[in-house]
C-alpha positions, 0 to 999 in steps of 0.5 A: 586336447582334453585342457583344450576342451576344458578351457574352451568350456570355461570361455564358454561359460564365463561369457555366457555369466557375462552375457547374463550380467549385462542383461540383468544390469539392464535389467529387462531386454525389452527396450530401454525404460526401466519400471517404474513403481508409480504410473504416470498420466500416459499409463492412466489415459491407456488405462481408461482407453482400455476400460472404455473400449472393453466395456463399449464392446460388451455393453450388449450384454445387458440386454441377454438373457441366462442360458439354461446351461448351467445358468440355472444350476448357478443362479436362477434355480438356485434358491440359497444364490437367490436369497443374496448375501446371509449368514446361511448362505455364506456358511453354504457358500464354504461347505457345498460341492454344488455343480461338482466343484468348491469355489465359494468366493464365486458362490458370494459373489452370484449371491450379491449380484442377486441382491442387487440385480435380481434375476436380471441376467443383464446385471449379472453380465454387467459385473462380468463386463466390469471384472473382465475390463478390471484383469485387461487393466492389470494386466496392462499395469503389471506388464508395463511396470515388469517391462517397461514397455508400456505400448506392447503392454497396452498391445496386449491387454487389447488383445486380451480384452477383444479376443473372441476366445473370451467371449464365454468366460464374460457372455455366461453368467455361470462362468463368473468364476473364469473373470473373478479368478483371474482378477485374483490371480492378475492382483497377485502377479502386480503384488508378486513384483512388488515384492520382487523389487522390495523382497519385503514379506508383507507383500508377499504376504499379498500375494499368498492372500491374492492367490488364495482368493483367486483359488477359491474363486476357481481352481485353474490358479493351480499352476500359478507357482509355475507362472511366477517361475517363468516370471522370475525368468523372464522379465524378472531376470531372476535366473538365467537359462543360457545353454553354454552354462549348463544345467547345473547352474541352471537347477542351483539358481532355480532352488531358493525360487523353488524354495520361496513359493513353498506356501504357494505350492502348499496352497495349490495342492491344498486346492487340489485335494478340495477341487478333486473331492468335489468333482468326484463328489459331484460324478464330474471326473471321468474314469480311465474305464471312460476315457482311456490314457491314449485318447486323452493324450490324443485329444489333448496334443490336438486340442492345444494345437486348435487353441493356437489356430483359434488364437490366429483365427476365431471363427466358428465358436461353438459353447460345447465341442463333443468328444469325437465318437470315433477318436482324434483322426491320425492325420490331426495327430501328426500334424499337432504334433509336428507343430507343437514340436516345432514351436517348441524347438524354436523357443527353445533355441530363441531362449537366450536372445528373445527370452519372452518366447520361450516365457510366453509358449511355457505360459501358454502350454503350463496353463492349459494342463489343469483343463486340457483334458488329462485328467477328464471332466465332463463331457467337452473335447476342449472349450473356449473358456480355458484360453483366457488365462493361458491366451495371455502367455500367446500375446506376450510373445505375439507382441514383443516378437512382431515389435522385434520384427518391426525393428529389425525390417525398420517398419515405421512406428506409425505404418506399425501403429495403423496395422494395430489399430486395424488388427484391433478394429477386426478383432472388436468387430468379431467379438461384438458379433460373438457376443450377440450370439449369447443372446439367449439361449436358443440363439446360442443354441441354434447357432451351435447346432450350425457348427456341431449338426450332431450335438446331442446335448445341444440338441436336446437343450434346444428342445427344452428351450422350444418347448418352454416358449410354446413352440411344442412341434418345433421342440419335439423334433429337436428331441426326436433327433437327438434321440437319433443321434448315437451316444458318445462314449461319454454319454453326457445326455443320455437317452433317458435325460431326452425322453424326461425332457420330451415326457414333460413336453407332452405333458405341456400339449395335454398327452398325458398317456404319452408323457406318462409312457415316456417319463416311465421309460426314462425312469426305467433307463435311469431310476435315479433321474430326479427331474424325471420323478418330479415330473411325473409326480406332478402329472400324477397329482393334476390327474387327481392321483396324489397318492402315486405322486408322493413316491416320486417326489419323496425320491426326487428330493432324497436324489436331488436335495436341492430341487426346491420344486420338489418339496413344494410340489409333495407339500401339495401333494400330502394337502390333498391327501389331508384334505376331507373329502 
């Protein structure tokens, strides 16, 4: 009995090698082209279709303006970004930790935007336009060269250039680093098949430099080496994970892959120390004593299974989604959980027959992690701006299971084009309205509030908008009811950021008792507020008392190094001192 079992093993096995040669000898499972290393005229005018559609979608956005979040941090507040391209800037650019992170390729490239464009944010928003049109080009390269199926290709960098998901990552000036990295990181997955076909260390080397810049552009790469595994799988083919042959086979085929993306790793982790230091540097990444083990597993598990629901359907898309202050609800838990499970079942058991599921779900779930949530920063329970690299996973799978589908129930190619075009046509007509919400920032705002009624940090935002445009009444009730709404746990904006933004608004209506009152309070809140010191020096010296000023400045600057505003403010305030009386 135990030679039966034994031979029958051996059978199992030889066929599952022998299912695995004819796969490999085919090379890919996708259908019957075989890649190619040069594109022909049909790859090129897809090419341009793609640019021209991309960009006419989001050709808007050089009419919008920054948005206060962050935009003024990067860009517009930013004097070193403001002075473009220099020596100092460049040095600055490899050295600072600013925004609580350490990308300096990103810093370079917001540096000569603003020496060609200014504060223009339209020409700011253009390059991100161009960027994200140039990754939905490589993406269709590197995919059609990979598999040779061009049209699903060209399918699904349509879906990645006119997903609404993506709208952030190119609409927001500041998140320059999502586009640029992901140009980096697509360059080295075109390199990465080069090198494949050829095994050649020059292109290797490629793709070691390809990955390099895109980490310093923005750490999510980290799980780059995980990507080129999948690859190797599928479509690459090189390993099979065929369940009769065992996990053994399985482990001694995938250490020499291990073993060749050692440098790879070494750079990952090297990014990983920077990016952790940073962060921690700049007070980003939240303690467990903040945000415990079980609610980060809580949200995490819930917030993949909304990523894959806004896939499906991109509606209501807010720039900030708090963290819930009563926790994930156990019913959202239990059915994330129970949908999760059974996705990943059923790739699991598809991973022989349709490998580019299970490729196309580990893409997915293994590129989220550096942003999912277990290893907390900020305050946002999730953001539209992490779907980008890993959405791209989702439409791999998405695309080549309905083409499956459609050969299985004979679908005619053309009844199978016009619901493309159609899905698309939605899809574009969705995005361009998104985009159009990233006007400003009070149409952001507003619109935002719309979705998440008690947002305090937009709240407050909106107000700081409001009252910089004169509309004071309309500001101070965005402030009052943000200083209503309960603190989350996180506590993002405090009580103390809202009434140093509301002192300065009194100050604006001429109330300078009042705006001295509350600009005391925040300090009292929070003696480190640098923008409340600012502030209240700067109605101290136009109340002619120059000398009570000084203080407050000399402790913004030693809080805040680079608020500018600052040292010119108590350069004037010792000029008024010296001046004879």
């Amino acid at each position: 009995m135990a030679k039966q079992t034994a031979h029958k093993k051996r059978q199992r096995k030889a066929s599952a090698q022998r299912q695995f040669r004819q796969q490999r000898g085919r090379r890919l499972v996708v259908g019957p082209a075989q890649p190619r290393t040069t594109f022909g005229r049909n790859e090129l005018f897809i090419a341009f279709g793609l640019v021209a559609v991309t960009l006419t979608v989001y050709a808007q956005v050089m009419s919008h303006q920054f948005i206060i979040l962050d935009d003024n941090r990067y860009i517009r507040e930013n004097p070193i970004v403001n002075e473009g391209l220099s020596l100092t800037g460049i040095a600055w650019a490899f050295t600072t930790f600013h925004a609580a992170n350490w990308h300096p390729l990103t810093w370079l490239s917001h540096m000569l935007d603003s020496q060609i464009f200014g504060l223009n944010a339209g020409g700011h928003l253009l390059v991100n336009a161009l960027i994200h049109a140039s990754n939905t080009v490589l993406l269709f390269l590197f995919l059609s060269r990979v598999t040779g199926a061009k049209w699903r290709s060209a399918i699904v960098a349509a879906l990645f250039a006119l997903h609404p998901l993506h709208v952030e990552s190119v609409a927001w000036a500041a998140e320059r680093k999502d586009t640029l990295s992901t140009f980096f990181g697509l360059l080295s997955l075109v390199a990465y098949a080069r090198y494949v076909e050829t095994t050649s260390w020059k292109h290797y080397a490629f793709v070691a430099v390809a990955l390099a810049l895109g980490l310093m552009a923005k750490p999510m790469l980290v799980t780059w080496p995980f990507v080129l595994l999948l690859l190797d799988y599928w479509p690459l083919r090189r390993y099979q994970w065929l369940p009769a042959t065992g996990t053994e086979g399985l482990i001694k085929a995938l250490v020499p892959l291990v073993r060749e993306k050692l440098p790879l790793f070494c750079l990952v982790v090297a990014s990983m120390v920077i990016t952790f230091i940073a962060q921690s540097h700049g007070g980003a990444v939240r303690t467990l004593v903040d945000v415990p083990v079980s609610l980060r597993l809580s949200n995490a598990i819930v917030s993949y299974a909304k990523y894959l629901f806004l896939t499906v359907w991109p509606s209501d898309l807010a720039v900030y989604y708090p963290f819930s202050r009563t926790g994930v609800p156990a019913w959202q838990l239990l059915c994330a959980i129970v949908l999760l499970t059974v996705i990943t079942t059923f790739a699991f058991r598809q991973a022989t027959e349709r490998s580019y599921l299970l490729m196309g779900w580990l893409w997915f779930v293994g590129t989220l992690v550096p942003v999912i949530g277990l290893l907390q920063v900020g305050g946002a329970a999730m953001a539209d701006r992490y779907h980008y690299v890993p959405s791209i996973g989702l439409f791999v799978a998405f695309v080549f299971g309905l083409s499956d589908l459609a050969g299985a129930f004979r679908i005619h190619r053309i009844a199978m084009g016009v619901l493309t075009v159609a899905a698309l046509s939605i899809l574009a007509c969705l995005t361009a309205v998104q985009i159009g919400r990233w006007l400003n920032s009070a149409t952001l705002f507003q619109y935002t509030l719309s979705l998440t009624p008690d947002n305090r940090m937009i709240e407050n935002n909106l107000g700081t908008i409001l009252g910089e445009s004169g509309r004071y009444d309309e500001a101070a009730a965005h402030f009052a009811k943000a200083l209503r709404i309960e603190p989350d746990f996180l506590e993002v904006i405090s009580d103390a950021d809202i009434r140093g933004n509301l002192g300065l608004l009194l100050a604006r209506q001429g109330k300078v008792a009042e705006a001295v009152e509350q600009l005391n309070e925040a300090l009292r809140l929070n003696p480190n507020n640098a923008d409340a010191h600012n502030n209240l020096g700067v109605i101290l010296l136009r109340s002619g008392k120059a000398e009570e000023s000084i203080p407050h400045f000399s402790a913004a600057i030693r809080l805040k190094p680079e608020l500018a505003v600052a040292r010119d403010n108590l350069k004037r305030a010792q000029s008024q001192i010296n001046m004879p009386r």
